[in-house]
N, CA, C and O atoms as a printed pandas DataFrame, in Angstrom:
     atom_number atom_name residue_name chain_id  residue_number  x_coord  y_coord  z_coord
0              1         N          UNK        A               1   -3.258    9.576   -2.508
1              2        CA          UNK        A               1   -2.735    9.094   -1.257
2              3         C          UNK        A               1   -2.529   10.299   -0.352
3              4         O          UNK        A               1   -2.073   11.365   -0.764
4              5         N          UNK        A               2   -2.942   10.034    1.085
5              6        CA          UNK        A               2   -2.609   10.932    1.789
6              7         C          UNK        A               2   -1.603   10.791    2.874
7              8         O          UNK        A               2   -0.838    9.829    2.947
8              9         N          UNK        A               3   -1.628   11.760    3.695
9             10        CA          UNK        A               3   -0.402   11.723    4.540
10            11         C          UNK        A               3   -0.401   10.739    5.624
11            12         O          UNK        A               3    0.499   10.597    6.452
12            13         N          UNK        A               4   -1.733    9.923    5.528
13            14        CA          UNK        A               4   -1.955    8.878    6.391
14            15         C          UNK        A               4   -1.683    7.905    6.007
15            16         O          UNK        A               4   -1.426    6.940    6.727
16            17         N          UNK        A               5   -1.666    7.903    4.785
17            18        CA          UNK        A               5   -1.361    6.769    4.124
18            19         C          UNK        A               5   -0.181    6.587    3.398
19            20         O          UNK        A               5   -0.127    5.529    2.771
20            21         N          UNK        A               6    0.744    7.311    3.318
21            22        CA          UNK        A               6    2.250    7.574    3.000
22            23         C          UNK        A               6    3.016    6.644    3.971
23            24         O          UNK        A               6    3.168    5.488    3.576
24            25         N          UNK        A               7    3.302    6.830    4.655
25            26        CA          UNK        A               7    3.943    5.831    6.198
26            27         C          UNK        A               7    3.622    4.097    5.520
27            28         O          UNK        A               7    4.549    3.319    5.293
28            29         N          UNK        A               8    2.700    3.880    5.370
29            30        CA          UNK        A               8    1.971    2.323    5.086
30            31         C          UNK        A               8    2.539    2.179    3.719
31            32         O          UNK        A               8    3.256    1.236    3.385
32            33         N          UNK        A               9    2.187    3.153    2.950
33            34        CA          UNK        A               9    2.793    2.503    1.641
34            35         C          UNK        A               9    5.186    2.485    1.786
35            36         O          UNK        A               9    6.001    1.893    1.078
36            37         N          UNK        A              10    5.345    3.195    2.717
37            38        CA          UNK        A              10    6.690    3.638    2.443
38            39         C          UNK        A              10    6.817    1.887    3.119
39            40         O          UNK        A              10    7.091    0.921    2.407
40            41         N          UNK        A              11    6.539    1.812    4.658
41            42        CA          UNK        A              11    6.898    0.181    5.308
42            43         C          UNK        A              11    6.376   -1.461    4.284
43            44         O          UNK        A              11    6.728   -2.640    4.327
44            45         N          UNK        A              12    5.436   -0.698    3.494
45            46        CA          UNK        A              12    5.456   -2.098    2.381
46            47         C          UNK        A              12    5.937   -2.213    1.652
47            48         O          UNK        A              12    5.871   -3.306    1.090
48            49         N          UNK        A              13    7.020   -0.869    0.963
49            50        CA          UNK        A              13    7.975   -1.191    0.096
50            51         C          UNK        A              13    9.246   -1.494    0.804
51            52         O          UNK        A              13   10.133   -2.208    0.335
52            53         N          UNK        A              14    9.276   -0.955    1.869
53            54        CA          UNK        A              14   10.995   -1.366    2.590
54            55         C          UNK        A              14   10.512   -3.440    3.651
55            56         O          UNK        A              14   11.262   -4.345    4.018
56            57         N          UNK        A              15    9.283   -3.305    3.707
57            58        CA          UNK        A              15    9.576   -4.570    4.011
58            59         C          UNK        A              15    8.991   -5.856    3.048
59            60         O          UNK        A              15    8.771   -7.027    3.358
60            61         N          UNK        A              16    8.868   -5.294    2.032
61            62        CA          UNK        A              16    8.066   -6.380    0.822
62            63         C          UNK        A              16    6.358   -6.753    1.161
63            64         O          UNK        A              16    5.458   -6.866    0.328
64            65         N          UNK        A              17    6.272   -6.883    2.545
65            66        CA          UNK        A              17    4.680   -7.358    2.775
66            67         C          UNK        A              17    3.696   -6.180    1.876
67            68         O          UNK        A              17    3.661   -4.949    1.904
68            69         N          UNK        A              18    2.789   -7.427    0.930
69            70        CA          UNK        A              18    2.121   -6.483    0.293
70            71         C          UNK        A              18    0.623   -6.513    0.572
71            72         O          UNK        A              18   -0.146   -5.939   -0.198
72            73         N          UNK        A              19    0.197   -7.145    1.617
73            74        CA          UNK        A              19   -1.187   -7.066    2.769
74            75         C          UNK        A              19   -1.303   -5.672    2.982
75            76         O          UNK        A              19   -0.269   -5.003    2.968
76            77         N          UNK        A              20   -2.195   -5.226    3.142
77            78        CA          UNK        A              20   -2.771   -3.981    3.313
78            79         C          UNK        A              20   -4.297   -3.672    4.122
79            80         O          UNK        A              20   -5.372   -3.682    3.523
80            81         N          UNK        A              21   -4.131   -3.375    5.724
81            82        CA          UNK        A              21   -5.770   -3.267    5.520
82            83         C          UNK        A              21   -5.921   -2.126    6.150
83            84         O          UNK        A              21   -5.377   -1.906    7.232
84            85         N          UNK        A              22   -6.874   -1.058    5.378
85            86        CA          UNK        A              22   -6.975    0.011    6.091
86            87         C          UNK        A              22   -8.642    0.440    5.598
87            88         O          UNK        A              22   -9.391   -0.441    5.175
88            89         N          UNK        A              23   -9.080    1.841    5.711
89            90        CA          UNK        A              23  -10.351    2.434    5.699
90            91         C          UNK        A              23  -10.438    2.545    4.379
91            92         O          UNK        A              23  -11.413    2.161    3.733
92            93         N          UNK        A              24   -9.587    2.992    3.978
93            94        CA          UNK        A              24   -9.898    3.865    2.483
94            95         C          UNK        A              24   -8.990    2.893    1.468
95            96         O          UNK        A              24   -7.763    2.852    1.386
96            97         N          UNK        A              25   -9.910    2.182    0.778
97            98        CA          UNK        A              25   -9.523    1.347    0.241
98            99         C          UNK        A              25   -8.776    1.816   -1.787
99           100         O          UNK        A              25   -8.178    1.197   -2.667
100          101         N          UNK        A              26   -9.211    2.922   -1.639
101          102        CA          UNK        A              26   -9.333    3.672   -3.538
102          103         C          UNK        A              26   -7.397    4.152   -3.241
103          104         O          UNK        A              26   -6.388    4.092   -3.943
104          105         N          UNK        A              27   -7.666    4.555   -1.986
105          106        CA          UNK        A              27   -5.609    4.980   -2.562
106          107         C          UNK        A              27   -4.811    4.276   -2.877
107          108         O          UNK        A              27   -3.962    4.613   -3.702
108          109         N          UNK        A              28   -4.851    2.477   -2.035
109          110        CA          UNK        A              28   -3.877    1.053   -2.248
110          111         C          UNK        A              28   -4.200    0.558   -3.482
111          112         O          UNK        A              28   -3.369   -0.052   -4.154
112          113         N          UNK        A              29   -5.963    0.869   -4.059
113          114        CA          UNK        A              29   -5.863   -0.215   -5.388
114          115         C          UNK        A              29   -5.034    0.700   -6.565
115          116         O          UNK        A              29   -4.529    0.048   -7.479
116          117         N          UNK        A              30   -4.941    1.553   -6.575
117          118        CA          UNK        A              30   -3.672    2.587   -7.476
118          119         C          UNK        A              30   -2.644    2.216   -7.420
119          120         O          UNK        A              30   -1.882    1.817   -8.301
120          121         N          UNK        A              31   -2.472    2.371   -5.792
121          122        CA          UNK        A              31   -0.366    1.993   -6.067
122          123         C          UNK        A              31    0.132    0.718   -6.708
123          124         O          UNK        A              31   -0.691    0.284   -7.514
124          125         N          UNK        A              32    0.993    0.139   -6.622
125          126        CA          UNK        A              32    1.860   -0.657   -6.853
126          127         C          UNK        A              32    3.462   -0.745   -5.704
127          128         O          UNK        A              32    4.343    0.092   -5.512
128          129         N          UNK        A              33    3.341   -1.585   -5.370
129          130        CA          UNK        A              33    4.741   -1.981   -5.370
130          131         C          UNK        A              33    6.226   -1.774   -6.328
131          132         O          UNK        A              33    6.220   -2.000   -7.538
132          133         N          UNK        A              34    7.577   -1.277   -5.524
133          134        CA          UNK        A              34    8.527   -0.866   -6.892
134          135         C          UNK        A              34    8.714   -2.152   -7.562
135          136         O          UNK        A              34    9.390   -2.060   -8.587
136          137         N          UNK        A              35    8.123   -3.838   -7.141
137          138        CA          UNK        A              35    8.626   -4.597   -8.170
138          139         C          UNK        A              35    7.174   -5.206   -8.602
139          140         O          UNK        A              35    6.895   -6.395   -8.756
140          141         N          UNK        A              36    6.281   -4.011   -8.762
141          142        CA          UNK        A              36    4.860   -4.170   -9.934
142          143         C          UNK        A              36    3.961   -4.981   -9.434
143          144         O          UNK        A              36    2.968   -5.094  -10.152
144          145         N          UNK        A              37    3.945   -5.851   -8.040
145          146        CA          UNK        A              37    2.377   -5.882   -7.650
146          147         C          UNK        A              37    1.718   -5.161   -6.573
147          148         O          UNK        A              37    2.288   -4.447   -5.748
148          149         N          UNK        A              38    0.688   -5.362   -6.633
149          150        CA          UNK        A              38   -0.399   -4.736   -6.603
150          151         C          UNK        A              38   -0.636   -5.277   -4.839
151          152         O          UNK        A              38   -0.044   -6.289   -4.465
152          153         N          UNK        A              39   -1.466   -4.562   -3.944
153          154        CA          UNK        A              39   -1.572   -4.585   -3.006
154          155         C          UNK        A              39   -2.786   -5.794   -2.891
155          156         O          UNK        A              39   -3.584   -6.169   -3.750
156          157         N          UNK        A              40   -2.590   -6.258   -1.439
157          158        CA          UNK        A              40   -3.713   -7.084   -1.282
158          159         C          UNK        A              40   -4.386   -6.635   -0.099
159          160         O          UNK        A              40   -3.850   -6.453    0.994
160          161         N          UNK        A              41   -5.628   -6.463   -0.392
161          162        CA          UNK        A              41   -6.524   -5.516    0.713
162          163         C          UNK        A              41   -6.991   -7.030    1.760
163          164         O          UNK        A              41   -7.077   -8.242    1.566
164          165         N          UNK        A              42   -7.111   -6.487    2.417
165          166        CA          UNK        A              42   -7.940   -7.337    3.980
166          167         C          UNK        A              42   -9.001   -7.180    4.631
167          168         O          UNK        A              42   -9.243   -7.900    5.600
């Protein structure tokens, strides 16, 4: 994950939405959410 993508993952854990759509799709399918799912790309 990069520093572009830090910001996006920090607002989907403080607001639960776990939609995700961005360019680079390999950094979101890694993470997780702190309550264990998995992102949903768009």
């Amino acid at each position: 994950m990069d520093l572009a993508d830090a910001p996006l993952y920090w607002l989907a854990c403080e607001s639960g939405v776990a939609q995700i759509l961005a360019v680079d799709m390999r950094d979101f399918s890694r993470c997780r959410l702190p309550d264990g799912r998995a992102f949903e790309m768009l």
